[in-house]
N, C-alpha and C positions, 0 to 999 in steps of 0.2 A: 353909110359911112365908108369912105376909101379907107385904105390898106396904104400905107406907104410900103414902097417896096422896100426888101431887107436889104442894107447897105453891106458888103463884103469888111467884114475888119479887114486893115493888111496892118501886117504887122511892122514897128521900125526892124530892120535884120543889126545883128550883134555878133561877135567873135571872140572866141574864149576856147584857152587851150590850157589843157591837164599834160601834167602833173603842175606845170608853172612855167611862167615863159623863158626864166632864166636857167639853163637846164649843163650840163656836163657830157661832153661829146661823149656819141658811141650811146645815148638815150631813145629811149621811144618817146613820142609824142602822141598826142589828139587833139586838133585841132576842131572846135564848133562852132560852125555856121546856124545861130537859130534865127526864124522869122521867116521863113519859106512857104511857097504855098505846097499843100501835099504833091509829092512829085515833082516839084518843080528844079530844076538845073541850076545847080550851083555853082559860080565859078571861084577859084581861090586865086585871089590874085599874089605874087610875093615883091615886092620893091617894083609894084605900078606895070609890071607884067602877068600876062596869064601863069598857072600853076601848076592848078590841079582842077579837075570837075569834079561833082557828083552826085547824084539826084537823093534830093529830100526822101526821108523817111519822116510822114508827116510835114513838120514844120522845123525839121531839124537834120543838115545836110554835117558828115563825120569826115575826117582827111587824118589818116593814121599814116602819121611819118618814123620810119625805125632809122636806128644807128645816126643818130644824127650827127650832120659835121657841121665846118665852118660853113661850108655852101648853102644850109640851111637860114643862116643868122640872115635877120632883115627885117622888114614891115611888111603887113599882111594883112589883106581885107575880104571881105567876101560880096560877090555879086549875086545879085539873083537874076536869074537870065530873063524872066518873062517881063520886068518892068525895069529894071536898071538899077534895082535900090539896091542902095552900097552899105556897109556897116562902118561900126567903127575901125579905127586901126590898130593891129597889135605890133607890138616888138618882142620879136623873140631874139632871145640872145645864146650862144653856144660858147658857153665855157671848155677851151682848148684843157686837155688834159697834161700835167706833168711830166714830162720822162725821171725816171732816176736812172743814174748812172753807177756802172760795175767797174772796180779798179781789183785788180791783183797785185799781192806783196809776198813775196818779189814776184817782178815784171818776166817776161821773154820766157825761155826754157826754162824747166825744172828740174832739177838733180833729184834723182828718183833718190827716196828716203827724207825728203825736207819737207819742214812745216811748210801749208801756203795759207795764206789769209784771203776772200774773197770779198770786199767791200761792196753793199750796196747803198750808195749814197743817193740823200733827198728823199727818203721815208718820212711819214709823217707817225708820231706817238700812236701808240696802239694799235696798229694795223699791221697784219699780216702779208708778210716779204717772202715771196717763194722764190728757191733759187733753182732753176733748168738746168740741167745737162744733158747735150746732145736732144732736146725737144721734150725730155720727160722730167716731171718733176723730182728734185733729188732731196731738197730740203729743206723747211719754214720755219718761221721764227717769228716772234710779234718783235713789233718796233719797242724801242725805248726810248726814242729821238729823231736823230736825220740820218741814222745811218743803221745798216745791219751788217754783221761780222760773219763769215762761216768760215769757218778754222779747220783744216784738213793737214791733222800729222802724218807722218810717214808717210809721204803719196809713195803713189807708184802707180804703174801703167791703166790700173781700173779708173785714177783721175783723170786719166788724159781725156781731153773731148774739148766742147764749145757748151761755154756757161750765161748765162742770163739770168735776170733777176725781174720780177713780176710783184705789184701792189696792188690792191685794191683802188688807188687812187691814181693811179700812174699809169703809163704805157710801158711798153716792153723798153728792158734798160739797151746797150749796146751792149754786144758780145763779146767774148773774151772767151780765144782759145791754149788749153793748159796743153805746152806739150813738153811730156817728162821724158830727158836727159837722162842718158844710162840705165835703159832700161835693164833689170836681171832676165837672165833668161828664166830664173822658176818663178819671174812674173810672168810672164809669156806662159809656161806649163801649167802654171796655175790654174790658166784661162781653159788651156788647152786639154787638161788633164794627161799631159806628156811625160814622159820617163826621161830624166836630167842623166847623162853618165857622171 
């Protein structure tokens, strides 16, 4: 009795990407190519050009993309190099991120000893609004709407700098720098720990 010879499965190849295709710029991704022969060369195509490569582990080739931007968004397939089989096509999308924006009240220079109010507008309800000065964080607040307030009485020269506002859902706001009018000199000593006559 003959033996038919064993027929090689190949497999159809397929593409699927974690966490989900619709994704929040500044994300990491994973992109999977399965249906590969062990070892075999994958190529990732993006909107009908080459991408990325990378050789199967088994039957399944990984393409880890970080920080993803707009240049990412597109349709994307996978090849497998040694016979041409193609998969299906995925779309992935990149949700641009919000900016919010920072206003001062009042505007321009400050008269040392005056209230100023620091607005961070386009927060989203319950998320946390950190406000920068000069690159380090100075002070947070959770949202209660589309805006957040930070109220600074009596400035004086320890206010002065370059302010920004940060969200968890947003990008960095625009800057806004405080600079306070009439400064006292035992602000200055203060800093300095100087002797005033």
């Amino acid at each position: 009795m003959k033996h038919k010879p064993h027929k090689e499965t190949i497999l159809t190849p397929s593409i699927s990407v974690k966490p989900k295709s619709t994704i929040p710029a500044g994300s990491n991704i994973t992109i999977h190519c399965d249906g590969a022969k062990p070892r075999e060369m994958v190529i990732l195509y993006k909107n009908g050009g080459k991408f990325l490569q990378q050789q199967s582990d088994n039957s399944t080739a990984e393409f880890i993309i970080v920080n993803v931007s707009l240049k990412h968004q597109g349709s994307y397939f996978c090849m497998m190099h040694s016979d041409s089989r193609i998969s299906n096509h995925l779309k992935i999308e990149v949700q641009e991120q919000d900016r919010i924006f920072l206003s001062s009240t009042p505007r321009g220079s400050i008269l040392s000893g005056s209230n100023v109010t620091l607005q961070c507008n386009g927060t989203k309800r319950e998320e946390t609004v950190s406000l920068f000065k000069d690159g380090e964080l100075y002070e947070q607040k959770t949202s209660s709407g589309s805006a957040v307030e930070f109220l600074f009485s009596h400035v004086d020269i320890h206010h002065e700098g370059t302010y920004y506002c940060l969200s968890s859902s947003s990008k960095r706001s625009n800057t806004i720098y405080i600079w306070i009018q009439g400064k006292l000199a035992n602000d200055y000593c203060y800093e300095c720990n100087c002797d005033v006559n």
